[in-house]
C-alpha positions as CSV (number, residue, x, y, z in Angstrom):
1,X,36.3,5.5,-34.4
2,X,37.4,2.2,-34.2
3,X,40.5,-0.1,-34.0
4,X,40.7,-3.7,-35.1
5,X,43.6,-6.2,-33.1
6,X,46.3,-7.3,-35.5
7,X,48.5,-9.9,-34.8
8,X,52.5,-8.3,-34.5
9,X,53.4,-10.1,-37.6
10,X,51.7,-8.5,-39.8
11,X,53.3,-4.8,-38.9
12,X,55.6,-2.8,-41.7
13,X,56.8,0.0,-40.9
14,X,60.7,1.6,-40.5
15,X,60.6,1.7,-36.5
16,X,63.5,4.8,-37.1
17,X,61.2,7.1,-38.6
18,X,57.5,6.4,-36.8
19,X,59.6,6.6,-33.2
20,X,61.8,8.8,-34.0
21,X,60.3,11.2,-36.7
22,X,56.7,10.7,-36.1
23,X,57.1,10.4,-32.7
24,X,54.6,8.5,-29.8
25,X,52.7,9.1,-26.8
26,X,53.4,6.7,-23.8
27,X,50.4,6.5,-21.4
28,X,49.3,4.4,-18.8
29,X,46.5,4.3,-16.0
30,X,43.1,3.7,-16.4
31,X,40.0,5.9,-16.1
32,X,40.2,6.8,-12.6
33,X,43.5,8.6,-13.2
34,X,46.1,8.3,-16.4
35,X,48.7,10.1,-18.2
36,X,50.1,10.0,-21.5
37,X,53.8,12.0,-22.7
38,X,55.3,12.4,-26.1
39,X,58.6,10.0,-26.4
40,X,60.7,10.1,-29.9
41,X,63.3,7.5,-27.9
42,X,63.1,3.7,-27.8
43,X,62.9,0.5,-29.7
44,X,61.7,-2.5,-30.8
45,X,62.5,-5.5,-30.8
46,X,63.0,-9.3,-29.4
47,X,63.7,-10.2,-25.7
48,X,63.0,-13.2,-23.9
49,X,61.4,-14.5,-26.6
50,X,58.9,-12.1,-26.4
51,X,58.3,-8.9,-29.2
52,X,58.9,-6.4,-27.3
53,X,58.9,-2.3,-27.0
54,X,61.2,-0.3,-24.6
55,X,61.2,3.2,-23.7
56,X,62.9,5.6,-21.9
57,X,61.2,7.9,-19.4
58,X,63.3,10.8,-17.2
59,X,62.8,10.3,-13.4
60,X,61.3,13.5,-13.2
61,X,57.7,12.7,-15.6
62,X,54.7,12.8,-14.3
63,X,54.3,9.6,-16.5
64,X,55.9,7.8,-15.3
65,X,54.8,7.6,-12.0
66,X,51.2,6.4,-13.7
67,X,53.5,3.5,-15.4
68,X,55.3,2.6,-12.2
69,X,52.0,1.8,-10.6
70,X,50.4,0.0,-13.4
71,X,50.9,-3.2,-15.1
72,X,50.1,-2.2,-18.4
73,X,50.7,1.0,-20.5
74,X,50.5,1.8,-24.1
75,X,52.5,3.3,-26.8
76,X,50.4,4.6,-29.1
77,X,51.2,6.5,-32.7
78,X,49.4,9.9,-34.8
79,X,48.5,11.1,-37.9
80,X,50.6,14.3,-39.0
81,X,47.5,16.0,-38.1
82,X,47.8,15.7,-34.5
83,X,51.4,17.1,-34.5
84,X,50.4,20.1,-32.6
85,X,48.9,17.6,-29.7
86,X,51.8,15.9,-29.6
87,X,54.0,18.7,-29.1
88,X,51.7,19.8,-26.2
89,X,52.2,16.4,-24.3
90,X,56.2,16.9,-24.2
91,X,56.4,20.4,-23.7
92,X,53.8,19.8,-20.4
93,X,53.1,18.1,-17.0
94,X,50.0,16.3,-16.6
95,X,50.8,18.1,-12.9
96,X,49.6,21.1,-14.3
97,X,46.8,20.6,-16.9
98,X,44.3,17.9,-17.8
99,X,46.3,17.0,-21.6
100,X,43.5,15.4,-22.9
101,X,41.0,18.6,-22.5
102,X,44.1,20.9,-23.6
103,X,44.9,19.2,-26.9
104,X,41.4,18.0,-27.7
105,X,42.9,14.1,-27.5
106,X,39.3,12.0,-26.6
107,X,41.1,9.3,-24.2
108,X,40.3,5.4,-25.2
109,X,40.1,2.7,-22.2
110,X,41.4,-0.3,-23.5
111,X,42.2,-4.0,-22.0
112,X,43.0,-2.2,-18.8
113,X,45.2,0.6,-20.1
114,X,44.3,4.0,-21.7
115,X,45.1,5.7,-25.1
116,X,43.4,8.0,-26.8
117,X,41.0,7.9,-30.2
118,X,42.8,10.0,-32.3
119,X,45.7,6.8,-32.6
120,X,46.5,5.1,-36.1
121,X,48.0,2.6,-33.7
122,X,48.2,1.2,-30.4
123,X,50.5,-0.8,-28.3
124,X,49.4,-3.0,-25.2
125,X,52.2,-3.1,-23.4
126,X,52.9,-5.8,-20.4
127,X,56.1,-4.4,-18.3
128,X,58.6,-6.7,-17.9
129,X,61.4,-4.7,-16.9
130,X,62.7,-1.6,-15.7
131,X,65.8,0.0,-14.7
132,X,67.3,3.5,-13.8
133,X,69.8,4.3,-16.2
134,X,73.5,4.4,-14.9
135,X,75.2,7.5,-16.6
136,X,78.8,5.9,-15.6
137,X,77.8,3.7,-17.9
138,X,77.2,6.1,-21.0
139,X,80.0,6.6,-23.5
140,X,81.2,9.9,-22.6
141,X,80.0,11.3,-26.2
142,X,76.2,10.6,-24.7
143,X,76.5,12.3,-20.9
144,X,75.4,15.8,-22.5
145,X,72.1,14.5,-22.1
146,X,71.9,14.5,-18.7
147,X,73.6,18.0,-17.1
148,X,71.6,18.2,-14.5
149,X,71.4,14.0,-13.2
150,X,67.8,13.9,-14.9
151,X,68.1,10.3,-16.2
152,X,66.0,7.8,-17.6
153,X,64.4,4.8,-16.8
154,X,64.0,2.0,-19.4
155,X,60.5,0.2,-19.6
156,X,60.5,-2.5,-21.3
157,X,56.9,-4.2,-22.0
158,X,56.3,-7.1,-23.9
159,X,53.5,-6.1,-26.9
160,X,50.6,-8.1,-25.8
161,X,48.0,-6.5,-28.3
162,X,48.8,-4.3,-31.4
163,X,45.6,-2.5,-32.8
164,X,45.4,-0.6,-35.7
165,X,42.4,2.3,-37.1
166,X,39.9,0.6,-38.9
């Protein structure tokens, strides 16, 4: 399979329902050591002046220890037919199973970061920021999410490359 670059202009799509319908997979690493977890959270947008994706990753993933350490990570979109896959990457640690052998996703090294084939598109994301969510912070309509102190972090990374199936 390949991918072709696209420039970010040229995207159309509703950002509600491919990040929070279809969902994503947010991976980073590299092909001594990477992991990848299903996100339906985050956004798009312009920072900086810069286009822009930002995510939200709980303390507690195995994830996001590989996106800590790492410069670039990518966030990366399926076909309906790799539901099932995508299900498997929330519901498990990369701790405890090799994801990629599990769900039958063929992992894809690219400018520095990893993603996997199966993709109808991919994100190159450059991190520009993070912070720990404060739950103070949080309306009080919004601290449900977090019963036991499990909060996120926000990654923001500016969209360096955007590549699309071919």
């Amino acid at each position: 399979m390949s991918f072709k670059e696209i420039s970010a202009s040229e995207l159309s799509f509703n950002p509600f329902d491919k990040i929070g319908k279809q969902w994503m997979l947010i991976t980073a690493g590299d092909e001594k050591g990477y992991n990848t977890m299903t996100a339906s959270w985050g956004f798009m947008g312009v920072m900086w002046g810069k286009n822009v994706m930002e995510t939200v990753i709980r303390l507690s993933r195995h994830t996001l220890e590989f996106v800590e350490k790492n410069e670039l990570f990518t966030v990366s979109f399926y076909p309906e037919s790799e539901r099932n896959a995508l299900k498997f990457c929330g519901a498990h640690s990369g701790r405890d199973c090799d994801k990629a052998k599990e769900t039958g996703l063929t992992p894809l090294f690219i400018d520095g970061t990893a993603a996997f084939e199966q993709a109808e598109m991919i994100f190159v994301c450059k991190k520009i920021y993070t912070q720990d969510m404060d739950i103070s912070a949080l309306a009080e309509e919004h601290r449900h999410w977090y019963p036991d102190g499990d909060i996120h972090k926000a990654v923001m990374g500016e969209i360096v490359k955007v590549y699309v199936k071919e």
